[in-house]
C-alpha positions as a Markdown table, in Angstrom:
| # | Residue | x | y | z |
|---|---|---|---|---|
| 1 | Unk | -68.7 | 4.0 | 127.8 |
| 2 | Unk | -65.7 | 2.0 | 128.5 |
| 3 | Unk | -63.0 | 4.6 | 128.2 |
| 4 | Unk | -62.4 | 7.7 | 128.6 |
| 5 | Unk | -63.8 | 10.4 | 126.2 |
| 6 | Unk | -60.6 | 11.4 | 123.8 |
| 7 | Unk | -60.2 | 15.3 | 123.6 |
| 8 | Unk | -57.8 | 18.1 | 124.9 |
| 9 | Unk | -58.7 | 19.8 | 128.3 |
| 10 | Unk | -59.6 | 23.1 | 126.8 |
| 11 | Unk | -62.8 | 20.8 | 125.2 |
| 12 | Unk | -64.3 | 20.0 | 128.4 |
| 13 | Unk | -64.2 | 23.7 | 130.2 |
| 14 | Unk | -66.9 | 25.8 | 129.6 |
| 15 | Unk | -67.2 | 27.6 | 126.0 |
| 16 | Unk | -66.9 | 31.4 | 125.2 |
| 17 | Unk | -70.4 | 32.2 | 124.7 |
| 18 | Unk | -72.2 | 29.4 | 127.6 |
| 19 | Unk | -73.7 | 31.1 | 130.6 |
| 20 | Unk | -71.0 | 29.2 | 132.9 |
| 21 | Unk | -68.0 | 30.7 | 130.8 |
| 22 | Unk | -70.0 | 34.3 | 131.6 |
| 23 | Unk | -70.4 | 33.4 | 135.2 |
| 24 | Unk | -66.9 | 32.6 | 136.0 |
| 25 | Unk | -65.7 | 35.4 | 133.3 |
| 26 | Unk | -64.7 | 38.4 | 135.7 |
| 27 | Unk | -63.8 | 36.2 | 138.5 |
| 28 | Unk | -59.9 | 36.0 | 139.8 |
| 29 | Unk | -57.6 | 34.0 | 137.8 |
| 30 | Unk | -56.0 | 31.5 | 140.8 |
| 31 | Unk | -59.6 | 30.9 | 141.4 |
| 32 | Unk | -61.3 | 30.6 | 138.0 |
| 33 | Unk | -59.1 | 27.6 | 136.9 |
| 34 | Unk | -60.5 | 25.4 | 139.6 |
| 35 | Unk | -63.9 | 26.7 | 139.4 |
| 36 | Unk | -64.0 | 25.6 | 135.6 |
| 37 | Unk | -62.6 | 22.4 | 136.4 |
| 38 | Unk | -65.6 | 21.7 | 138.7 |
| 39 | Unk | -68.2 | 23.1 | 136.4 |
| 40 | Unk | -66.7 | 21.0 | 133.4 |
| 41 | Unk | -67.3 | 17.9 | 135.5 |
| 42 | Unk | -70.5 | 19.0 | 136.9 |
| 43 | Unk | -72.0 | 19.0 | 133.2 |
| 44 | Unk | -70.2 | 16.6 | 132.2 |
| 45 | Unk | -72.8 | 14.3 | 135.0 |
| 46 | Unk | -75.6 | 17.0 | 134.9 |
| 47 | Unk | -76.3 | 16.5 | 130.9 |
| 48 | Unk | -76.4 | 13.0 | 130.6 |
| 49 | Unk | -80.5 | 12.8 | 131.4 |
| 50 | Unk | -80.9 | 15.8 | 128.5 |
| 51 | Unk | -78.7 | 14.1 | 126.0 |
| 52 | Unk | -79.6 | 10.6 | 126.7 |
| 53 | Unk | -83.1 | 8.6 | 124.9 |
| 54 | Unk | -84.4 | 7.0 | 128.1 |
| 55 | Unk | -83.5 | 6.0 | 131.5 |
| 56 | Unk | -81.6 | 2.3 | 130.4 |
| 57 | Unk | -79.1 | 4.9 | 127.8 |
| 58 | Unk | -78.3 | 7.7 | 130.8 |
| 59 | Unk | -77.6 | 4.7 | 133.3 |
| 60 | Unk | -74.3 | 3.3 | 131.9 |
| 61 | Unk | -72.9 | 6.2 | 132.0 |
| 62 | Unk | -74.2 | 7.5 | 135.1 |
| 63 | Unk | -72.1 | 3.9 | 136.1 |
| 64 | Unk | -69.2 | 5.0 | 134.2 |
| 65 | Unk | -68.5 | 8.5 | 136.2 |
| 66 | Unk | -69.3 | 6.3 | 139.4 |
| 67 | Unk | -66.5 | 4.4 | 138.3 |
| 68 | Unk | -64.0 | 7.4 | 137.2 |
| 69 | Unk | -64.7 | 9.2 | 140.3 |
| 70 | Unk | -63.6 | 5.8 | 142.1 |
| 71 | Unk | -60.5 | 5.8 | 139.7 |
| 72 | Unk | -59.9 | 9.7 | 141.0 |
| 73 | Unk | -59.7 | 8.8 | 144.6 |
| 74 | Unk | -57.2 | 6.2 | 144.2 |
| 75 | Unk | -55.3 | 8.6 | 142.6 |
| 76 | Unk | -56.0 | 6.9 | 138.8 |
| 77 | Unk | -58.4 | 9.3 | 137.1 |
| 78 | Unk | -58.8 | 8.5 | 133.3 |
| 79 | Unk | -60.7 | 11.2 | 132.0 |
| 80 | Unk | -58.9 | 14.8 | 131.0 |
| 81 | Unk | -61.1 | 16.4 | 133.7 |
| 82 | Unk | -60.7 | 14.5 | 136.4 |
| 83 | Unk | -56.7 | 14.2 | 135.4 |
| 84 | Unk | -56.6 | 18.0 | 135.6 |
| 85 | Unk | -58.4 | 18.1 | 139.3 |
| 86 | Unk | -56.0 | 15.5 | 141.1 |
| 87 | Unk | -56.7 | 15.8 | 144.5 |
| 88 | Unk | -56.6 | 19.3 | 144.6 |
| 89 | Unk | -60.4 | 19.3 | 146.2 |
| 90 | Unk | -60.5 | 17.1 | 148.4 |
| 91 | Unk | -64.3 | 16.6 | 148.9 |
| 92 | Unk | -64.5 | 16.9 | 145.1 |
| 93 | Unk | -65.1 | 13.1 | 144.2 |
| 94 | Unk | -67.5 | 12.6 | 147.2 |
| 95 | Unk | -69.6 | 15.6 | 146.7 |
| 96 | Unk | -69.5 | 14.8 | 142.5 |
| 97 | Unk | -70.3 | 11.2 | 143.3 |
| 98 | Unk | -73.4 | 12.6 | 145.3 |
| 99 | Unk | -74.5 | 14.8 | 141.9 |
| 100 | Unk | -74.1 | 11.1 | 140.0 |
| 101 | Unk | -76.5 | 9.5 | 142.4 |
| 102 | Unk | -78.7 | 12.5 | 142.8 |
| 103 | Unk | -79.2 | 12.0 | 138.3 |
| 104 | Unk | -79.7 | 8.3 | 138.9 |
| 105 | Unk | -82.6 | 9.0 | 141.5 |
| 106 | Unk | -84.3 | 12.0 | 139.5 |
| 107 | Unk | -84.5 | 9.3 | 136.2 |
| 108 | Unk | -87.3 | 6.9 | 135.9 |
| 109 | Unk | -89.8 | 9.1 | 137.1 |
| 110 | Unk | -91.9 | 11.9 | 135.8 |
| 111 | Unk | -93.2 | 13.9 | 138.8 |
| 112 | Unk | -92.7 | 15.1 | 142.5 |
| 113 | Unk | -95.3 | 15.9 | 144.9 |
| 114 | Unk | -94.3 | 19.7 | 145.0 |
| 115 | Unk | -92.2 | 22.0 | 144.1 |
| 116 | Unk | -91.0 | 21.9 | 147.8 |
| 117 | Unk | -89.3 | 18.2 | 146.8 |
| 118 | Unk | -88.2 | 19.1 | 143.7 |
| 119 | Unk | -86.1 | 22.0 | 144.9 |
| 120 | Unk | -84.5 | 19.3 | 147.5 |
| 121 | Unk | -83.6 | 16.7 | 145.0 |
| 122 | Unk | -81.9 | 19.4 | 143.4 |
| 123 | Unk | -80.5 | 20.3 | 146.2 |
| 124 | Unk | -79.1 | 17.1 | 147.4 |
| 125 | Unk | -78.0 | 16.1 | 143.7 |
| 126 | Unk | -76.1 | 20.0 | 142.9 |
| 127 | Unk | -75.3 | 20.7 | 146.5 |
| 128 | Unk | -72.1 | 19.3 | 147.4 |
| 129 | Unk | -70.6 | 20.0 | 144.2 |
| 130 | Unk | -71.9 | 23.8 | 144.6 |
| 131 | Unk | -70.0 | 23.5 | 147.9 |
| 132 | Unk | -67.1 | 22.8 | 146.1 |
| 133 | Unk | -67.3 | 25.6 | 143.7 |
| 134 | Unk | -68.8 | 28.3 | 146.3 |
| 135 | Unk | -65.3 | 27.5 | 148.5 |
| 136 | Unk | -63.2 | 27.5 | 145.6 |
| 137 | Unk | -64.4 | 31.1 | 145.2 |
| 138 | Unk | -63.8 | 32.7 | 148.4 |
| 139 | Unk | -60.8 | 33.0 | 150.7 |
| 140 | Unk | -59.2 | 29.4 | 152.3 |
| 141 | Unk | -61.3 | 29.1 | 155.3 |
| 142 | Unk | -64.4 | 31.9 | 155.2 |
| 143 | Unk | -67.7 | 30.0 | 155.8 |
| 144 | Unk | -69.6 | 30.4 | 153.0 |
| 145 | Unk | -73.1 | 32.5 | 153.1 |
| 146 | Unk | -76.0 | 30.8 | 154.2 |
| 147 | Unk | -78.2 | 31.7 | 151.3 |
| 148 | Unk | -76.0 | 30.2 | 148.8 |
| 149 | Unk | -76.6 | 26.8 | 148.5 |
| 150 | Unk | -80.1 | 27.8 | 148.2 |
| 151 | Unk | -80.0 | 30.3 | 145.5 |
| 152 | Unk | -77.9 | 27.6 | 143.6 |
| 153 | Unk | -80.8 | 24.8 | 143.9 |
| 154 | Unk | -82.5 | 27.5 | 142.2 |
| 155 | Unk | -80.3 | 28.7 | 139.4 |
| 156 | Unk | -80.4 | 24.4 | 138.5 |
| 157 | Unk | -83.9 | 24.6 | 138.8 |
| 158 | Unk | -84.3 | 27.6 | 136.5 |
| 159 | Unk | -82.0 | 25.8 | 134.1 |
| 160 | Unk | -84.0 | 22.7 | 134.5 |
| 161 | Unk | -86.7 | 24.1 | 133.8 |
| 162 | Unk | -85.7 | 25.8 | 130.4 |
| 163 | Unk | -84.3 | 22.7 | 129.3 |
| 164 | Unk | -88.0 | 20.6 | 130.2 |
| 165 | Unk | -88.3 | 18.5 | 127.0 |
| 166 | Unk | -85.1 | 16.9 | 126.9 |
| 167 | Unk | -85.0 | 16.4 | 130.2 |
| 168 | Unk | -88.3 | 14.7 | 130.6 |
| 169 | Unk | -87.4 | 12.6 | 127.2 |
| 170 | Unk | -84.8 | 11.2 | 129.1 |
| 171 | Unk | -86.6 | 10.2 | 131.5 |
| 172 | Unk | -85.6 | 13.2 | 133.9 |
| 173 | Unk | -88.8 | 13.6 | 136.7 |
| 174 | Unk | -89.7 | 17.3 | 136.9 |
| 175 | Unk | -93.1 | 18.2 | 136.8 |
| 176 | Unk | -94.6 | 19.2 | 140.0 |
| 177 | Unk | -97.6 | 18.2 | 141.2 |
| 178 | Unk | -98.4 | 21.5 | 143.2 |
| 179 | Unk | -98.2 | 23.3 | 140.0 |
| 180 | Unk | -100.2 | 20.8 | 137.8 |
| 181 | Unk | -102.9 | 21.9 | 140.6 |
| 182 | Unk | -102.4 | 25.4 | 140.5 |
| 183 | Unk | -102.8 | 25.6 | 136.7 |
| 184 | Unk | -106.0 | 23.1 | 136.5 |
| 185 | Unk | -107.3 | 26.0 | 139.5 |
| 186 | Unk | -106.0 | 28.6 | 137.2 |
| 187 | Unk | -107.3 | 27.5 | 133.7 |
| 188 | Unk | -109.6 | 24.5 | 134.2 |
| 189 | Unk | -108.9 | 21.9 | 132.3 |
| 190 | Unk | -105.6 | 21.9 | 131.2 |
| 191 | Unk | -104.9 | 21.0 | 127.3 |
| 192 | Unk | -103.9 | 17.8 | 125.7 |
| 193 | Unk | -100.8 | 18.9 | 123.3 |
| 194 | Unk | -97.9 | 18.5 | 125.3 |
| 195 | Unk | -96.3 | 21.8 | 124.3 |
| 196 | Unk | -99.7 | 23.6 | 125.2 |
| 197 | Unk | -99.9 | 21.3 | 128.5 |
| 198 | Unk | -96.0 | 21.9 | 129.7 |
| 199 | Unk | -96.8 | 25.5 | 128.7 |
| 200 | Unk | -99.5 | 25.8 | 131.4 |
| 201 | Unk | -97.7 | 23.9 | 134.1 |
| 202 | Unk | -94.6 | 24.9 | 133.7 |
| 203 | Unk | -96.0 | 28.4 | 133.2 |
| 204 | Unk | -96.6 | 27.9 | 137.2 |
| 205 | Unk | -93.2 | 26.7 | 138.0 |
| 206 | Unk | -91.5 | 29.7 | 136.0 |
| 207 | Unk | -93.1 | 32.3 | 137.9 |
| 208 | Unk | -92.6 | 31.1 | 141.3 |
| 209 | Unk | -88.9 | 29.9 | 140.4 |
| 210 | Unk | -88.7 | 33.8 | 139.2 |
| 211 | Unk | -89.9 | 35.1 | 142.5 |
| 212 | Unk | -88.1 | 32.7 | 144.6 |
| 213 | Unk | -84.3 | 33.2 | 142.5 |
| 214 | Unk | -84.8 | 37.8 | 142.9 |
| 215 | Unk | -85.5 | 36.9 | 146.4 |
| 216 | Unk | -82.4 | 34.5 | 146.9 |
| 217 | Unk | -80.1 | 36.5 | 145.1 |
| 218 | Unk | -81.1 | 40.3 | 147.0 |
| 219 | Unk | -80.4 | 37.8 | 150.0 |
| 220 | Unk | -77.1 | 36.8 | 149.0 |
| 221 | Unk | -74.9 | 38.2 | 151.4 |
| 222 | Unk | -71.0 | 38.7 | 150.5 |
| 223 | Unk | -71.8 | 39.0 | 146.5 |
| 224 | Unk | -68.4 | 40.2 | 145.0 |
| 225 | Unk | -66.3 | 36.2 | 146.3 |
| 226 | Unk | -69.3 | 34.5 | 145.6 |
| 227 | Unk | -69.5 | 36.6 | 141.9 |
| 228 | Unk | -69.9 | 33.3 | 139.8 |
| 229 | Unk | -73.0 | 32.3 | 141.7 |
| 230 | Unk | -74.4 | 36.0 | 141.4 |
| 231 | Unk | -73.8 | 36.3 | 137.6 |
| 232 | Unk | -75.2 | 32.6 | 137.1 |
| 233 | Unk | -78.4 | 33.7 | 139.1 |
| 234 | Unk | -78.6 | 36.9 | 137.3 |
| 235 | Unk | -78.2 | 34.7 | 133.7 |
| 236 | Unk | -80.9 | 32.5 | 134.7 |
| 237 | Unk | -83.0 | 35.2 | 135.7 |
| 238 | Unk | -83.4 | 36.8 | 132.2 |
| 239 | Unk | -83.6 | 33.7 | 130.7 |
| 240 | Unk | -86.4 | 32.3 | 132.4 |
| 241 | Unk | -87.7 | 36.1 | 131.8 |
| 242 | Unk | -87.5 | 35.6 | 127.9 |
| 243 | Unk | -89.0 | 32.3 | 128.4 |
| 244 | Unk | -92.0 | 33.6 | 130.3 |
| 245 | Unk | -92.2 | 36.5 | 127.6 |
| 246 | Unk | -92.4 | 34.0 | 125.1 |
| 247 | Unk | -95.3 | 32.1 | 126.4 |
| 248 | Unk | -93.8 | 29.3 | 128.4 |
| 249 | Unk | -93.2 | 27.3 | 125.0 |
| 250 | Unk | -90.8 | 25.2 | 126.7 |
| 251 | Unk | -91.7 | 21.8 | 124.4 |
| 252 | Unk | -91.2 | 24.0 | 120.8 |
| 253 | Unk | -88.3 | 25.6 | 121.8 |
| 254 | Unk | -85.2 | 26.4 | 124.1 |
| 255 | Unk | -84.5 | 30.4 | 124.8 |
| 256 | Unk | -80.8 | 31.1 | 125.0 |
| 257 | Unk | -79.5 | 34.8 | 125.6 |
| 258 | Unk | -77.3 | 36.5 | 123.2 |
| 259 | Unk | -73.7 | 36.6 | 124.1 |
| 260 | Unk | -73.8 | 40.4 | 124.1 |
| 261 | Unk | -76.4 | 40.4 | 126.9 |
| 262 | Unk | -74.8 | 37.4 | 129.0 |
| 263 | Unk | -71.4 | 39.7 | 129.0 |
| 264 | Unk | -73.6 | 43.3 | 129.6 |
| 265 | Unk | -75.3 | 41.3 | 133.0 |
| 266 | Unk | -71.7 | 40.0 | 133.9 |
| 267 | Unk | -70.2 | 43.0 | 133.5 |
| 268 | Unk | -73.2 | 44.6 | 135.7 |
| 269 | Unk | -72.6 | 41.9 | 138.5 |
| 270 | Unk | -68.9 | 42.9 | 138.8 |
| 271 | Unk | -70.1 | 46.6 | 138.9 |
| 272 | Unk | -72.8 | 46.0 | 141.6 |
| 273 | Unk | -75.0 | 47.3 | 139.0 |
């Protein structure tokens, strides 16, 4: 990936119909332009492991966003995105450069020791840029609420976890040890097809990711300026819902919610519904 992707602006910001384009939809205008911005060039970085073969594919152009985000702090940015940003945020390029690094460290593996690590890494890779976003969305200068870094470790988790098989094709470590043990406890042993296996495991994961995100979210204090977060969590809620509904069958196939319902649970967010 030597230069920059070719395409207008408009291309790279999230699409009528995505959950991110829902999330940001009833959210102020001044705001909403920088928000998309960042959540264009957060899955622009975030997507590479899903939509890569292996490890030695995603790496390169992990590089090449290491090297564009260099470009955007001296003030050279190549790509339309990072063009359109500037230096508008200024912890933008350190806190994306910490989402690039975060991707390179979660690749190559297959497992963490618990669900406990998992949610870190996530943390530590998503966090900063969440920062960015969860700032961008509130008054210059109001802290932001405590629970929503969190809650945004989870909403990438639940997302994560939807999204299992091309993620762990690419060489994308997710699976949790903890919950390999809790399903073996729960089932015995566990079965040999990967679609049946990931369905047990995962199965695990899913429900406590469930409970953990309700939790999170009825926490989240100051909901109608941190509305794109709230929506998001509410999205990822139902979805992992309709994925638990459906078994689990995270290896056969990848639940999306109908554009009609993603607008219905966006509108209720901006209700306090």
């Amino acid at each position: 990936m030597s230069q920059a992707p070719a395409g207008a602006l408009e291309t790279w910001l999230p699409q009528a119909g995505t959950d991110r384009y829902y999330a940001q939809l009833y959210c102020p205008p001044g705001p909403r332009q920088a928000l998309a911005l960042i959540e264009a060039l957060r899955g622009e970085i975030a997507r590479i492991p899903a939509s890569c073969s292996s490890p030695t594919v995603a790496l390169p152009k992990l590089a090449w966003w290491r090297e564009e985000l260099a470009h955007l702090q001296r003030g050279s940015p190549r790509h339309a995105i990072t063009r359109a940003l500037g230096n508008q945020i200024p912890d933008l390029p350190g806190a994306a450069l910490a989402l690039v690094s975060g991707v390179e460290s979660l690749l190559g593996g297959y497992a963490h020791a618990s669900r406990a690590d998992r949610r870190a890494a996530l943390l530590g890779a998503h966090g900063p840029l969440w920062a960015c976003a969860l700032a961008a969305s509130q008054p210059a200068g109001k802290p932001v609420s405590a629970q929503a870094l969190p809650c945004a470790a989870l909403v990438e988790e639940a997302y994560a976890l939807r999204d299992a098989r091309p993620l762990l094709e690419g060489g994308f470590s997710l699976v949790a040890q903890d919950s390999v043990a809790t399903s073996v406890a729960q089932h015995g042993v566990l079965p040999v097809l990967p679609g049946a296996w990931h369905a047990a495991v995962l199965g695990v994961d899913i429900e406590c990711t469930l409970t953990d995100l309700r939790q999170h979210l009825a926490q989240l204090s100051d909901r109608q300026a941190l509305r794109p977060l709230a929506t998001l969590a509410r999205l990822a809620i139902a979805t992992l819902e309709e994925v638990r509904a459906g078994g689990c069958r995270v290896w056969e196939t990848r639940v999306e919610l109908t554009p009609l319902r993603k607008l219905w649970l966006a509108w209720r967010e901006r209700a306090g519904l």
